[in-house]
C-alpha positions as CSV (number, residue, x, y, z in Angstrom):
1,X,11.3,-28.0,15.9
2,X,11.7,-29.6,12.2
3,X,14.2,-27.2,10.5
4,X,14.8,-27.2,6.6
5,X,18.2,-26.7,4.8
6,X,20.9,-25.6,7.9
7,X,23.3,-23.5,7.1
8,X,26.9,-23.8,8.9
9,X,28.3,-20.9,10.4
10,X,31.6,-20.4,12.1
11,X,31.1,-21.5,15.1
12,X,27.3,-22.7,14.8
13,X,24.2,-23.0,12.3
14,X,21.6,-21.3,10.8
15,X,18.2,-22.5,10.7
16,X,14.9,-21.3,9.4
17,X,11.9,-21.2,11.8
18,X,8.0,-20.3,10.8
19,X,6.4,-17.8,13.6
20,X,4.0,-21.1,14.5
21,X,7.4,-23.1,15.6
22,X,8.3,-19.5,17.8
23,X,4.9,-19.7,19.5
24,X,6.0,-21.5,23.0
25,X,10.3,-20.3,22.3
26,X,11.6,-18.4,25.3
27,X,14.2,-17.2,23.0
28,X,12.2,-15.6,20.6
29,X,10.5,-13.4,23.7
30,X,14.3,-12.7,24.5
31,X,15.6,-11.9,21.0
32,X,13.8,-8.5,20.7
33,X,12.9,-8.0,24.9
34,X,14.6,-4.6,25.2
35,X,13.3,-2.8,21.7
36,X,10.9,-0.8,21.4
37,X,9.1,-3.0,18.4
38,X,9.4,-6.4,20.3
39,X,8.6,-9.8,19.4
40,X,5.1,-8.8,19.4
41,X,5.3,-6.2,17.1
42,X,6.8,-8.5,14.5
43,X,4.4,-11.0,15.6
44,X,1.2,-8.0,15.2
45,X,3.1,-7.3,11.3
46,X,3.4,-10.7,10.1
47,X,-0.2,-11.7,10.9
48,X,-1.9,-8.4,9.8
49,X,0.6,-6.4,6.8
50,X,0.4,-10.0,4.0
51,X,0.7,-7.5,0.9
52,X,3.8,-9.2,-1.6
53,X,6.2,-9.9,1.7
54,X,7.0,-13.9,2.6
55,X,8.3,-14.1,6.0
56,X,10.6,-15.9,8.0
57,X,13.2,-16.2,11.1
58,X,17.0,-17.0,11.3
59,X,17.7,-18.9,14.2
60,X,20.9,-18.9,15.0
61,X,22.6,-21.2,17.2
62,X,26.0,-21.6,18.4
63,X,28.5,-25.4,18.3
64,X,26.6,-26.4,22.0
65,X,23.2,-25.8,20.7
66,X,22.5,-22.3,22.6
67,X,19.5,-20.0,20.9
68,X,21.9,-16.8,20.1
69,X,19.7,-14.9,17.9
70,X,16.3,-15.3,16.4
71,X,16.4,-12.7,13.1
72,X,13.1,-11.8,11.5
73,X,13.7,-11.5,7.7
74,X,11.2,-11.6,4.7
75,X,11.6,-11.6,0.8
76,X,9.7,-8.7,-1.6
77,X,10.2,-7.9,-4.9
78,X,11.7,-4.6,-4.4
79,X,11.9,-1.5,-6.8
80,X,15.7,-0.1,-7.0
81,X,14.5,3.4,-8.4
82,X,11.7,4.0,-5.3
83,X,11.6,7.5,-4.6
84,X,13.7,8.4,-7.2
85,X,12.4,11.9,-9.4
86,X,13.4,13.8,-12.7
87,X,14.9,12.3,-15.8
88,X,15.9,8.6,-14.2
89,X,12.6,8.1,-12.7
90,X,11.0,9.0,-15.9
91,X,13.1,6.7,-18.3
92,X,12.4,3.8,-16.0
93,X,9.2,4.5,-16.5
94,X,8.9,4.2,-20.0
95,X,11.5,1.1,-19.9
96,X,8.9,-0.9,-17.7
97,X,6.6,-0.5,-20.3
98,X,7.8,-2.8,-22.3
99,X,9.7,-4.8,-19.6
100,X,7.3,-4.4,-16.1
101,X,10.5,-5.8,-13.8
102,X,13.7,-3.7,-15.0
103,X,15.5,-2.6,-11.7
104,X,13.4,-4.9,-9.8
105,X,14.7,-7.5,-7.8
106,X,13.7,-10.2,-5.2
107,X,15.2,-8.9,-2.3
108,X,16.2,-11.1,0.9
109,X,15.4,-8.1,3.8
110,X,16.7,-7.8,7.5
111,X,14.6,-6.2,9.8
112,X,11.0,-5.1,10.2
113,X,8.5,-5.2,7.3
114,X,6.9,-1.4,9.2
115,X,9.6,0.2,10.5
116,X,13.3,0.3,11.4
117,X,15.3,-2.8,11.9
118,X,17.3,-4.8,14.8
119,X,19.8,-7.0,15.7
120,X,17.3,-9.9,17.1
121,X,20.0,-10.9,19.5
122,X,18.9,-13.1,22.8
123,X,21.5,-11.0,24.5
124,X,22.6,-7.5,23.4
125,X,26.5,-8.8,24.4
126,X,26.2,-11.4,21.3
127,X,25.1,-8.4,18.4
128,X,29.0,-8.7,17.6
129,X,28.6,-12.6,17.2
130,X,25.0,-12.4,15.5
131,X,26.3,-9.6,13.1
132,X,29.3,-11.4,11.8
133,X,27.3,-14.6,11.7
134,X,24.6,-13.3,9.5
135,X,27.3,-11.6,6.6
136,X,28.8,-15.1,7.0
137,X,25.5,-16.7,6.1
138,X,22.9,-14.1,4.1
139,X,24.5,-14.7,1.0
140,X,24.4,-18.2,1.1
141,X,20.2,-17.8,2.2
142,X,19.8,-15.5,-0.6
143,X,20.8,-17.8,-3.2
144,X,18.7,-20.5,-2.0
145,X,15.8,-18.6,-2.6
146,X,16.6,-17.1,-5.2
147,X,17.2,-13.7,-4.1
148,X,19.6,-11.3,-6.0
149,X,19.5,-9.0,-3.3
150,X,20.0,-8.8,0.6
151,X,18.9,-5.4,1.9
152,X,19.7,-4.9,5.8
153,X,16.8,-2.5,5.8
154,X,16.5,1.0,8.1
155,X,18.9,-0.1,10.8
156,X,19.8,2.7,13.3
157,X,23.2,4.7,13.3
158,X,23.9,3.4,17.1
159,X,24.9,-0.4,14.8
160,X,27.2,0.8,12.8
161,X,30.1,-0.2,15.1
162,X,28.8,-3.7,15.0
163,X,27.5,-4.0,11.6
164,X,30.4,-2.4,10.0
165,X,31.6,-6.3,9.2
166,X,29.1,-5.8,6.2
167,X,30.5,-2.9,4.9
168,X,33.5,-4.3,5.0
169,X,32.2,-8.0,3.2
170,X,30.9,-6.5,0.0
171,X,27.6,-4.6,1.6
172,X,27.8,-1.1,0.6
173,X,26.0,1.3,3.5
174,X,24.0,3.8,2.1
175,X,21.5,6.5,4.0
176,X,18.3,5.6,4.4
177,X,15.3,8.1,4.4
178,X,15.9,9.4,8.1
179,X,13.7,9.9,11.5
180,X,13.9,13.1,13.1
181,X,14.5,13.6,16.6
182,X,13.7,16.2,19.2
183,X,14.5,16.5,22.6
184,X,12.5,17.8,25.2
185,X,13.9,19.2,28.0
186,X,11.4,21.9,28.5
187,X,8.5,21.5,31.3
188,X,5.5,22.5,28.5
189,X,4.5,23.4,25.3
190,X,5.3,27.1,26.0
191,X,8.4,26.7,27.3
192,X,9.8,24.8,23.9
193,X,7.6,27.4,21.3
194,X,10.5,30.3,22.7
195,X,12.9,28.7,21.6
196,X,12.1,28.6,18.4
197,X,12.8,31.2,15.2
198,X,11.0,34.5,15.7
199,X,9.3,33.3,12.1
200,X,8.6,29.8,12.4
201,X,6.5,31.5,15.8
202,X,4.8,34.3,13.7
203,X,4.0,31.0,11.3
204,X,2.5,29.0,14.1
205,X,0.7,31.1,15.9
206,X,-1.2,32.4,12.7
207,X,-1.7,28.3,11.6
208,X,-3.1,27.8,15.2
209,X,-5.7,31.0,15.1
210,X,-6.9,29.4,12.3
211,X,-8.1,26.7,13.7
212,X,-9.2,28.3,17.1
213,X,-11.2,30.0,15.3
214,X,-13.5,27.1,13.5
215,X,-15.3,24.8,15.7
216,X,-14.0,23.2,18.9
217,X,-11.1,20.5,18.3
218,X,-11.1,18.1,20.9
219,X,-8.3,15.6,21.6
220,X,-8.2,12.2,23.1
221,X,-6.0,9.4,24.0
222,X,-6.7,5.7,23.8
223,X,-4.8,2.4,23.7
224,X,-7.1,0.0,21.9
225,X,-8.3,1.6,18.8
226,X,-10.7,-1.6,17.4
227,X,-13.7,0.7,17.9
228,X,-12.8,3.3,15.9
229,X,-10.7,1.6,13.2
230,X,-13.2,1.8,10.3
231,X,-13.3,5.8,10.9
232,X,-9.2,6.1,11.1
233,X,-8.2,4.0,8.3
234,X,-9.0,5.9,5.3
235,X,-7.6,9.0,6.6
236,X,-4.5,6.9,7.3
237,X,-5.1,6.0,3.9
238,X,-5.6,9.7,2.5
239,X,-2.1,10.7,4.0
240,X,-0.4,7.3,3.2
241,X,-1.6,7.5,-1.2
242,X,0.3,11.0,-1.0
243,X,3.2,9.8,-0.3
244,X,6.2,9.2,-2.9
245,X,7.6,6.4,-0.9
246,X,5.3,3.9,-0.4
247,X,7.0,0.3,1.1
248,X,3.9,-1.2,3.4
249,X,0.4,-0.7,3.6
250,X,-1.2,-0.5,7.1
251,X,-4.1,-2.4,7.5
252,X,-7.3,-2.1,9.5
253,X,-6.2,-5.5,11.0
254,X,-2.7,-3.8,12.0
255,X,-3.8,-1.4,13.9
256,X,-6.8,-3.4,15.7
257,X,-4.2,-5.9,16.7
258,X,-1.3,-3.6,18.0
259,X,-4.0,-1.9,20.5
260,X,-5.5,-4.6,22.1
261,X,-1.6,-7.3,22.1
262,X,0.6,-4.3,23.1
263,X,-1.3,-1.7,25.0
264,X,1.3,-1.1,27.4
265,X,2.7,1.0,24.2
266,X,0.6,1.6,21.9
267,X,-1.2,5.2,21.8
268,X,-3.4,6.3,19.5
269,X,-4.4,10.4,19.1
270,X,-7.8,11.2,18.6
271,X,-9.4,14.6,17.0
272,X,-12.7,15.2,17.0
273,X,-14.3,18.6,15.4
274,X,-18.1,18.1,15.6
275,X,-18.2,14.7,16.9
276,X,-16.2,13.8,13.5
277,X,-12.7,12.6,13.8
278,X,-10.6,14.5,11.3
279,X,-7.0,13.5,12.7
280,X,-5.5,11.0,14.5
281,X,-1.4,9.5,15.2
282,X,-0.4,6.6,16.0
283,X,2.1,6.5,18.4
284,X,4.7,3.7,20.4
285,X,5.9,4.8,23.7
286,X,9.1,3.5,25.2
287,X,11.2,4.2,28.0
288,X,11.7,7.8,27.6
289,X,10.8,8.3,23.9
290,X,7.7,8.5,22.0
291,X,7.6,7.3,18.3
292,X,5.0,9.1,16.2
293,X,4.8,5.8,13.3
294,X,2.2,7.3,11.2
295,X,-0.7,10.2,10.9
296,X,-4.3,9.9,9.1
297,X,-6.2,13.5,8.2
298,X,-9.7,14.4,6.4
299,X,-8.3,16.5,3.3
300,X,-11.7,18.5,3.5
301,X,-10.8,19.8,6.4
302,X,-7.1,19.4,7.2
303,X,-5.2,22.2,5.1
304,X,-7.2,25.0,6.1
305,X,-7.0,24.3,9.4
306,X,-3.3,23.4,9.8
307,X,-4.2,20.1,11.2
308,X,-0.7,18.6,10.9
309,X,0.9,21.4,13.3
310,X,-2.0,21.2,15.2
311,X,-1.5,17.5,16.1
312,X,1.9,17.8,16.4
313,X,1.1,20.6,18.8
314,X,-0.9,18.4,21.5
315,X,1.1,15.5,21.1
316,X,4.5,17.5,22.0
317,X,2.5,18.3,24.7
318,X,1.5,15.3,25.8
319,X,5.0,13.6,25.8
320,X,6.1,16.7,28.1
321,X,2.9,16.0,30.5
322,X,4.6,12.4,30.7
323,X,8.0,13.1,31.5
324,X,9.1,11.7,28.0
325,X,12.5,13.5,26.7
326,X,12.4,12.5,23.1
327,X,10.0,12.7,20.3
328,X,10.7,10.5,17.3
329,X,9.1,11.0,13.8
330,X,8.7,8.8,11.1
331,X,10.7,9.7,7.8
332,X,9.5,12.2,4.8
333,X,7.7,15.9,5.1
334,X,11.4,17.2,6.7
335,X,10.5,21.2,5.9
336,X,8.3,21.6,8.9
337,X,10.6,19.1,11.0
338,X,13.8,21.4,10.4
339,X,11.6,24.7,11.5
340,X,10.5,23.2,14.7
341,X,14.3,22.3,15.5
342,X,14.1,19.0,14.8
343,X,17.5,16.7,14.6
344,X,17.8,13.7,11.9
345,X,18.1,10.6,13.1
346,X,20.0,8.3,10.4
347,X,18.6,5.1,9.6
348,X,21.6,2.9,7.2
349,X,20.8,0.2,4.8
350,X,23.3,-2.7,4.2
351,X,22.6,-3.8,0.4
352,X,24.8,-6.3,-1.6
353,X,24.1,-8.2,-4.9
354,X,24.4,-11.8,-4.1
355,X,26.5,-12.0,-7.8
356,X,30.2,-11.8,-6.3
357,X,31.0,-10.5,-10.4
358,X,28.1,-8.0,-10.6
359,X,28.1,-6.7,-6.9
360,X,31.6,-4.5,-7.0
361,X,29.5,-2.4,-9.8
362,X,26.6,-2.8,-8.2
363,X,28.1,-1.3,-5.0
364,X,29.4,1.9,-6.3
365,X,25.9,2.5,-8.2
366,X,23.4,1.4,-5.4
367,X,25.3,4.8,-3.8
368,X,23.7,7.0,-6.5
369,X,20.5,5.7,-6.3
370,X,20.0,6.1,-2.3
371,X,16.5,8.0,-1.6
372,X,18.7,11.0,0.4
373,X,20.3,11.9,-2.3
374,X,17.5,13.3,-4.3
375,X,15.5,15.1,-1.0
376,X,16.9,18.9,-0.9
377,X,15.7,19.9,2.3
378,X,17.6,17.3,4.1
379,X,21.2,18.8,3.9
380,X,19.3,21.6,5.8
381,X,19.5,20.2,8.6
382,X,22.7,21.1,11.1
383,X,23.8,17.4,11.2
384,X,23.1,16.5,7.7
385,X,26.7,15.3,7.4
386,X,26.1,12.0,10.0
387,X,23.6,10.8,7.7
């Protein structure tokens, strides 16, 4: 492979690879072999989800040469204020105005453009090694390209223990919007609706008469979703323009691709009322967990009939059929999560300004600007305090 600017590390070097040099690299099929979004999935996001991001890998090699880690990273201009309501969001409104980039940055991210983020480690035994080698050589990356930022972006709790070299480098941790989490150890549907509040039952089983009692829903499950993808994208679409967060945009191509190059995980939820589909999730199964990544509804029909805990409903269901003993859900619309006894499941981002005079301020304001903070219904929850 023909490598530009090396960087040394302690005890190795930092190189940049383009996905074409990874094609035919044994060690970029081992860096990400035991997560859930593998090489693949990176692969399926780089090729399909182009919008402002500029990607690249961090191979990282130790003094005799040995592949270590292979670390997906990309570059955005990224908004500092995302998410962020009332009388702040509202000043930087009117300030952009007049100056379209105050508190935006290029940013220098780790992890996954859709989704949470790993340690691309060839091993898991070397995350220690890859983790202290990357704070030893971000910074250095980031200045290069002319990145004021580095963002570790939406890395699970579980690497805190290993990342916790960048916290204590000049990276300030700060909560990320959170999954939720729900374990299942209940044989069926029925057996998991008892144990929930006497209300949030009266609730359902009103919301669910409702829709009994319009026309026949029907429910499917498929891997490959090319067929269909012109029907499911705008309601993905619909959901996805409601949102106050917005960080990628799915594409048709996305979801055509991750059907028909990872089908062994992929599974996509199909409702059909009349022949029409008016819902459908896309879902990533692993191991013993399902991860429901995103949800598309027809807003003519979707309110009234409650199709959100409807979906929700069968897909529950579903994971039980399968023997599957946790159900993941992406981050935001936490109120109905916390009713149906739903845990969070904190996602950290590592974020440092690459100015060694600015960051120190930097660090202790990044804190009052993280997206938790201004979400009400998330100190709610009965382990709020691990976020």
């Amino acid at each position: 492979m023909q490598h530009g600017n090396a960087i040394r590390i302690h005890h190795g070097v930092l190189k940049v690879v383009t996905l074409a040099e990874l094609q035919n690299c044994e060690a970029w099929k081992r860096a990400l072999q035991n997560k859930c979004k593998d090489h693949r999935y990176y692969e399926i996001v780089e090729e399909t989800l182009q919008n402002s991001f500029e990607y690249h890998h961090l191979l990282l090699e130790d003094d005799s040469g040995n592949a270590r880690a292979i670390q997906p990273v990309f570059f955005v201009r990224q908004n500092l204020v995302e998410g962020v309501p009332g009388k702040i969001g509202s000043v930087v409104d009117a300030v952009r105005k007049i100056f379209p980039r105050f508190l935006t940055m290029r940013a220098l991210m780790v992890g996954c453009a859709a989704g949470t983020g790993d340690l691309g480690a060839c091993d898991e035994r070397d995350e220690a090694w890859v983790a202290s080698a990357l704070q030893a050589s971000l910074r250095t990356y980031a200045m290069q390209n002319k990145a004021s930022l580095i963002v570790l972006k939406d890395f699970p709790a579980n690497y805190r223990s290993g990342l916790e070299t960048f916290s204590l480098n000049g990276y300030a941790r700060v909560p990320s919007m959170p999954m939720t989490r729900l374990s299942l150890p209940y044989n069926n549907w029925d057996e998991y609706f008892r144990t929930l509040s006497k209300a949030t039952r009266k609730d359902l089983r009103r919301k669910f008469r409702k829709a009994e009692r319009a026309p026949r829903i029907e429910m499917e499950v498929v891997s490959d979703i090319a067929p269909l993808v012109d029907e499911i994208h705008p309601l993905y679409l619909a959901v996805h323009e409601r949102s106050l967060l917005k960080f990628e945009t799915l594409t048709k191509d996305y979801f055509r691709t991750i059907g028909q190059r990872m089908p062994d995980r992929a599974r996509f939820f199909i409702w059909r009322q009349l022949g029409k589909i008016v819902a459908f999730s896309f879902c990533l199964v692993c191991e013993d967990k399902i991860y429901d990544e995103c949800i598309g509804l027809d807003y003519s029909v979707a309110l009234d009939l409650h199709l959100y805990f409807y979906t929700l409903r069968d897909i529950i269901s579903w994971a039980l059929e399968q023997g599957l003993n946790y159900y993941y859900s992406n981050p935001l619309n936490y109120e109905p999560k916390l009713h149906l006894d739903c845990e969070l499941a904190a996602l950290d981002l590592y974020v440092m300004h690459t100015n060694s005079l600015v960051n120190p301020i930097f660090r202790h304001l990044i804190k009052y600007l993280g997206p938790t903070r201004h979400d009400p219904v998330l100190q709610r929850f009965p382990n709020a305090d691990r976020l």
